[in-house]
ROTORKOL-991838 format. One line per 5 residues: their letters; for each residue x, y, z of C-alpha. Coordinates in steps of 0.1 Angstrom, whole numbers, plus 5000, padded with zeros to 4 digits. Layout:
A> X Y Z  ...
// end
This chain:
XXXXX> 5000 5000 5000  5016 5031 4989  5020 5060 5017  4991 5085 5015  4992 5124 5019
XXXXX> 4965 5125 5048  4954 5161 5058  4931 5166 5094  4912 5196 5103  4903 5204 5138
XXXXX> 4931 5199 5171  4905 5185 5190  4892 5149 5201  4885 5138 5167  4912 5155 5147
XXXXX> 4938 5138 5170  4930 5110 5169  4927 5104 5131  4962 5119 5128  4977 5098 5155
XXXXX> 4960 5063 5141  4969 5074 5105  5008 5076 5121  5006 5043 5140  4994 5022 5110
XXXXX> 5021 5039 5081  5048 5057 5101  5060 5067 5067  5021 5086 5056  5027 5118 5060
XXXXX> 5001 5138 5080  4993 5177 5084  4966 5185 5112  4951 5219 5110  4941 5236 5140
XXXXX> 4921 5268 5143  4938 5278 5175  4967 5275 5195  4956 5250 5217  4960 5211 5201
XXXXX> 4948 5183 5221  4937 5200 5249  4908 5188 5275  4876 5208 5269  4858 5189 5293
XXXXX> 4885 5196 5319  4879 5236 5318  4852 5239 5345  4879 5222 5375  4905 5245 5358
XXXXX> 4883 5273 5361  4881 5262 5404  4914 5259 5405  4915 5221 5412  4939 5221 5378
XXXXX> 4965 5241 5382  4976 5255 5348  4957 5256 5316  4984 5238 5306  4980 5207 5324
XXXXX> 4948 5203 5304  4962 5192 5272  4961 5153 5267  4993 5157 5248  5019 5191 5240
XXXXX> 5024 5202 5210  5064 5184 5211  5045 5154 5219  5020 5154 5189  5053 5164 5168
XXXXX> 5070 5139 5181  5049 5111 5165  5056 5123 5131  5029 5145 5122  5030 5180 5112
XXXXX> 5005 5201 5136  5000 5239 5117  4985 5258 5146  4965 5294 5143  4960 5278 5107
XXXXX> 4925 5283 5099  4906 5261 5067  4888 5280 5047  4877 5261 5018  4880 5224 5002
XXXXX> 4884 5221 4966  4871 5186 4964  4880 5183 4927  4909 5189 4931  4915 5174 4962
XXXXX> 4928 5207 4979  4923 5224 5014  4925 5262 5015  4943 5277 5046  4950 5313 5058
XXXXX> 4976 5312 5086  4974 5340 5112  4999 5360 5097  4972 5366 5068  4994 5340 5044
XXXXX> 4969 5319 5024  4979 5280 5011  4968 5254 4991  4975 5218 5008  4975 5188 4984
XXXXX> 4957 5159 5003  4949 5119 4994  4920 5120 5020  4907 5146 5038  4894 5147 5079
XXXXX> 4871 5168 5088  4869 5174 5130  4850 5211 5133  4839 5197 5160  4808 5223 5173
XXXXX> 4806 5259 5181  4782 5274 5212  4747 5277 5207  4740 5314 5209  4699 5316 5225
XXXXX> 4678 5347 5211  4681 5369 5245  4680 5405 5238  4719 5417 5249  4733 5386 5233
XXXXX> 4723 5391 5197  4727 5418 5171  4746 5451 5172  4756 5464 5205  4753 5428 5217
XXXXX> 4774 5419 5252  4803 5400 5255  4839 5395 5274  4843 5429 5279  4814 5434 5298
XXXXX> 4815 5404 5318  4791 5381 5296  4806 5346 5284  4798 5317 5264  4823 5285 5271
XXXXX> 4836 5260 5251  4869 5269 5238  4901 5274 5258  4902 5307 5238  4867 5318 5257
XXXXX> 4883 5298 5289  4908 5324 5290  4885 5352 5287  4866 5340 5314  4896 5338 5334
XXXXX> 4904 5375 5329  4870 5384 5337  4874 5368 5371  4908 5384 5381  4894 5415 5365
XXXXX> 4859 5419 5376  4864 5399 5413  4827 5392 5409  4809 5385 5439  4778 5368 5422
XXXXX> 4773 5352 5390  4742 5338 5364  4746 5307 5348  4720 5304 5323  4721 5270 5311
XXXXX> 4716 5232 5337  4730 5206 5316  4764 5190 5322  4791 5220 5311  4764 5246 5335
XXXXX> 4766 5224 5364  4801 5217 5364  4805 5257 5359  4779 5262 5388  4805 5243 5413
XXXXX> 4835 5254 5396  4826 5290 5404  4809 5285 5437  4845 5265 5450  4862 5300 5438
XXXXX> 4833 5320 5461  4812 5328 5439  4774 5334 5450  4758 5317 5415  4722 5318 5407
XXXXX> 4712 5290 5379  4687 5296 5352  4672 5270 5336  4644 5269 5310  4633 5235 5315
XXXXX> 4613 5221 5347  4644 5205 5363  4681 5205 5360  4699 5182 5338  4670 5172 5316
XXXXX> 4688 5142 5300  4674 5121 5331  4642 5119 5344  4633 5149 5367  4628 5123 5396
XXXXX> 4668 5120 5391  4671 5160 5381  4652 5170 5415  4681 5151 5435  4708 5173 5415
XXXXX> 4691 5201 5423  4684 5197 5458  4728 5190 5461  4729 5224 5445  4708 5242 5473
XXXXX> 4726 5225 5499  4756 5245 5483  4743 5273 5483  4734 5278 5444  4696 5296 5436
XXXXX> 4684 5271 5413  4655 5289 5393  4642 5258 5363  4610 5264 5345  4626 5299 5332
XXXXX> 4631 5315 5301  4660 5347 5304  4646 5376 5279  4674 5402 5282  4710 5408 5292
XXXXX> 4717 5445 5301  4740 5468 5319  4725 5480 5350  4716 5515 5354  4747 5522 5381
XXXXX> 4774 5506 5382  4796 5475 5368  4765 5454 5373  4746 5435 5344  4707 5432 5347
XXXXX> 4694 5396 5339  4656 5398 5329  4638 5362 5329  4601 5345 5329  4588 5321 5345
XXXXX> 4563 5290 5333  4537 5307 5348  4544 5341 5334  4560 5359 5364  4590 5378 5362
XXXXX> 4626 5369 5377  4651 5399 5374  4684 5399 5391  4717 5420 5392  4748 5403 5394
XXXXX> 4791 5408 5381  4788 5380 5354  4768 5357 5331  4774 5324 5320  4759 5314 5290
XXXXX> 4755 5275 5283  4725 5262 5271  4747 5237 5246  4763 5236 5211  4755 5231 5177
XXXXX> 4778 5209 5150  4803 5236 5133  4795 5226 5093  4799 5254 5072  4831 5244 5059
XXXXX> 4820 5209 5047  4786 5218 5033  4804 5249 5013  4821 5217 4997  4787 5203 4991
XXXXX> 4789 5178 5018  4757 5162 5025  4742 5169 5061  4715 5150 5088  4705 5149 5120
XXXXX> 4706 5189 5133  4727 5199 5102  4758 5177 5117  4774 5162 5088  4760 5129 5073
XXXXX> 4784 5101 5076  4789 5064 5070  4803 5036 5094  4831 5041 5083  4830 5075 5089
XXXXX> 4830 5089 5050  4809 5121 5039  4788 5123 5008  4825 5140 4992  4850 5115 4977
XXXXX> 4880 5109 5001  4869 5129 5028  4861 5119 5065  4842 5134 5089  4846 5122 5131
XXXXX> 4833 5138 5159  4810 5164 5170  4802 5181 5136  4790 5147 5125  4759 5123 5127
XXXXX> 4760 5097 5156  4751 5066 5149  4733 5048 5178  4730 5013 5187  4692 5019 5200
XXXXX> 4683 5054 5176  4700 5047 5144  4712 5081 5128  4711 5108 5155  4738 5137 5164
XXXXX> 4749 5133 5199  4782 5151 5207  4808 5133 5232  4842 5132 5236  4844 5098 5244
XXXXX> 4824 5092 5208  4848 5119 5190  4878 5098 5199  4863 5066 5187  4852 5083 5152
XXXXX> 4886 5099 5145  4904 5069 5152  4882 5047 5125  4885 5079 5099  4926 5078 5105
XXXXX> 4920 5044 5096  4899 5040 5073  4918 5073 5054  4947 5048 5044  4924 5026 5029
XXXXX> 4910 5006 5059  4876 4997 5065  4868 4996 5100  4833 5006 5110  4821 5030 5141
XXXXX> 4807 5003 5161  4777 5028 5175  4772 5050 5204  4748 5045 5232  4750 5082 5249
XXXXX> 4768 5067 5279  4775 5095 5299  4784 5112 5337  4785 5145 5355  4801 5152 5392
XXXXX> 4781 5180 5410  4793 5185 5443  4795 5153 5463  4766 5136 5436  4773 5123 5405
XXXXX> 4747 5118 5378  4748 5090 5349  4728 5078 5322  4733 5053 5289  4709 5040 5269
XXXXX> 4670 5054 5261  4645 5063 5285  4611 5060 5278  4602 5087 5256  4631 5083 5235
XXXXX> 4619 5048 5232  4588 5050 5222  4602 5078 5201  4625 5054 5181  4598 5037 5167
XXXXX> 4613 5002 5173  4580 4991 5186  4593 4989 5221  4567 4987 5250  4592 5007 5277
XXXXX> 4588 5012 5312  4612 5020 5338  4611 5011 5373  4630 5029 5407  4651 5017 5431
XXXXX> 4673 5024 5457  4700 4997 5468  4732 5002 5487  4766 5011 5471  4780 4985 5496
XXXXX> 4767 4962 5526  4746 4983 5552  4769 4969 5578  4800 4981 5564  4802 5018 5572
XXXXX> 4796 5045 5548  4767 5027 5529  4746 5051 5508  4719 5047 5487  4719 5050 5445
XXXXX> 4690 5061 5433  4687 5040 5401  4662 5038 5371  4660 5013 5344  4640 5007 5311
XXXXX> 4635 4982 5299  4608 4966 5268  4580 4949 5287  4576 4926 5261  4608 4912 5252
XXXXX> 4622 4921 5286  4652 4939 5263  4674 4960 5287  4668 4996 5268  4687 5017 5296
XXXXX> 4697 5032 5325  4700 5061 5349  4721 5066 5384  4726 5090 5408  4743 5086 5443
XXXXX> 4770 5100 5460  4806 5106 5450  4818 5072 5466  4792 5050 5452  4811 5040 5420
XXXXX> 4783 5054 5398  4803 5055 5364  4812 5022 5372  4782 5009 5377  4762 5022 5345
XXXXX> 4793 5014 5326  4784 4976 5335  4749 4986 5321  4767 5001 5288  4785 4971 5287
XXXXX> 4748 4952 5290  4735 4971 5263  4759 4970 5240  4759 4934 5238  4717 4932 5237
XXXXX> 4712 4915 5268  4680 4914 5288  4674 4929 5322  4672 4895 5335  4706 4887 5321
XXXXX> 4723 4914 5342  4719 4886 5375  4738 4863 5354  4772 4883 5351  4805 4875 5377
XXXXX> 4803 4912 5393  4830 4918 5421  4823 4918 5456  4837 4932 5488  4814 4945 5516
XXXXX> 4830 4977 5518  4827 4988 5479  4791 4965 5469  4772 4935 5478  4770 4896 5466
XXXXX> 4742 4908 5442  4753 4947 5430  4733 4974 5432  4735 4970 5392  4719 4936 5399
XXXXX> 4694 4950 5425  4676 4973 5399  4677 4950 5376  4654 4927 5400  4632 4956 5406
XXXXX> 4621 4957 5375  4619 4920 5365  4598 4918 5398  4574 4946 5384  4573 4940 5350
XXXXX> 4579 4900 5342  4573 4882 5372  4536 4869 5356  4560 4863 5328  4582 4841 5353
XXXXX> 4554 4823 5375  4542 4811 5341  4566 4798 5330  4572 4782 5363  4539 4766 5363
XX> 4544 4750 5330  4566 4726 5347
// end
């Protein structure tokens, strides 16, 4: 196989790791990555516990430097921004941030945009005049915006904050600021915080950010972002579900109510795009363009359980830009599917979910009967000291008794992500709920029990769904 010319857009997740599989399969394929910023490989889920100062130094949150990325045999152009693809004639157009423009020759093509911050419609926010850095108002997901925020903090020396915005990146930002000091108030527009579990799991989230100290205000809508009248003060304006008015003055505002796939590159090229505009992809990771990838969050995700959906991860990023390296030298490895396994520390609680709940479900249109049943076991034997409770929901199909997911919450020490990644595991091999009693789980009375509280649910909801189903069969004998 002759050596191919292999060019990667994006320093992120995905644009990584295509360029560092492309290097340990043909150590002689030479590979350009293109990176917007000045920041390659760096840990954009590790900004809100550098933002507390639990990590040190910015710099502590890249995965690899710059010499090591270099190292490996790749050439990483940084500040380099792409501008257009000729797909023709199989050509990326750069401007460097010296204003120099470039052609680059490639063989294949990666595309890792990744996704930009979704801006909501609040007045102040949008349009001419609209607020920003300077005036203490923030959107976060670069390390570019991290650093801005940064300033704004030794700057400003706010006292009080708004984060507008309860889903992972706002509640790690709620405790990040609140460990600096910080009096934060939390805005969100949905009923409860963290609205990728069921609010009986949200409500327990919520009530660890009272006992912090954080005003937690969900079922509202913010309208406007001003400057108050006197002073350095910004005036938030907001609405509640049943039409009253919230207004509050505080030294900053947080805005993260998610992202959005960054395409506008790719579909200039005529790229063909799905799921929320992210870019339409393969297994194998290839666009609708001839020998150009696509990995990460600017693309489609496709889900064991949902088929074609767009659901940005890291942990799925890394995945897809390793099979596009691959599959860019002529491989023909295939993304293996997501299932939206994922985890969030607040405080002392930590929050997890993989799978579907019941809406989503019903909503895939598999013709799944799902239900979901609570419980509460132990993290560990009662006796032992220390035991808490994990508040634990799964779903499962009451017909087939198909394990469809699962959602935790318990404290810090419970050994949450470990415990739904035993139901990832579970459901990415189709097993049953009943099937979870059969696995070899460890056991030590200080960190679980002889059947895990992974097991324990799963009994819960065999016992309220299937056991008919089980005396039956039972019966028949």
């Amino acid at each position: 196989m002759a050596s191919k010319r292999i060019v990667a857009i994006g320093g992120s997740d995905a644009g990584i790791s295509a360029a560092l599989r492309a290097r340990e399969l043909d150590p002689d394929s030479e590979v350009i990555v293109v990176v917007a910023d000045a920041y390659p490989n760096f840990s954009i889920c590790g900004i809100p516990y550098y933002v507390s100062g639990e990590v040190g130094h910015w710099s502590n949150l890249a995965h690899r430097t710059l010499a090591d990325l270099k190292a490996t045999g790749m050439e990483v152009r940084t500040d380099t921004l792409a501008t257009a693809i000729d797909v023709a004639d199989k050509r990326l157009a750069v401007r460097a941030a010296d204003g120099r423009v470039e052609e680059l020759p490639y063989d294949a093509l990666i595309v890792g945009t990744g996704a930009v911050s979704a801006r909501p419609p609040i007045d102040g926010l949008t349009g001419p005049g609209a607020l920003g850095p300077q005036d203490g108002v923030h959107l976060l997901h670069s390390m570019g915006d991290t650093f801005t925020v940064m300033q704004s903090l030794a700057e400003r020396r706010p006292k009080s904050a708004v984060v507008i915005g309860a889903g992972y990146i706002g509640l790690e930002m709620a405790e990040a600021l609140t460990t600096r000091g910080i009096h934060v108030i939390q805005m969100e527009a949905l009923p409860e915080v963290l609205p990728t579990v069921d609010p009986e799991l949200g409500a327990l989230v919520h009530t660890e950010l009272d006992s912090h100290g954080v005003d937690v205000i969900t079922g509202t809508q913010v309208s406007a972002i001003t400057r108050a009248p006197s002073g350095g003060l910004l005036h938030v304006e907001a609405t509640q579900s049943n039409g009253s008015s919230v207004t509050c003055d505080t030294d900053l505002v947080l805005v993260v109510v998610g992202v959005r796939p960054d395409t506008a590159l790719a579909a200039a090229a005529g790229a063909r795009l799905g799921a929320k505009g992210a870019i339409e992809v393969d297994e194998g990771m290839r666009t609708s363009l001839p020998d150009v990838y696509a990995a990460g969050d600017c693309v489609v995700t496709h889900h064991r359980l949902l088929g074609s959906t767009w659901l940005p991860l890291g942990t799925t990023a890394h995945k897809q830009g390793r099979i596009a390296g691959e599959n860019a030298l002529g491989g023909t490895r295939r993304f293996a599917g997501s299932l939206g396994t994922q985890v969030v520390k607040v405080f002392d609680l930590v929050a997890a979910r993989t799978g579907l709940r019941d809406h989503e479900a019903v909503a895939a249109g598999r013709g799944w009967t799902p239900a979901t049943t609570a419980s509460r076991p132990d993290d560990h034997k009662a006796y032992y000291p220390g035991a808490t409770p994990i508040a634990i929901r799964v779903t499962g199909d009451t017909d087939s008794g198909l394990l469809l997911g699962a959602q935790l919450v318990g404290r810090r020490s419970a050994e949450v992500a470990k415990r739904v990644d035993t139901y990832a595991t579970a459901l990415f091999h189709g097993m049953h709920v009943d099937d979870i009693n059969d696995l070899d789980l460890s056991y030590t009375p200080p960190l679980g029990s002889p059947w895990d509280a992974v097991q324990i649910a799963g009994q819960a909801w065999m016992n309220e769904h299937h056991l008919d189903a089980q005396r039956k069969m039972l019966d028949a004998f």
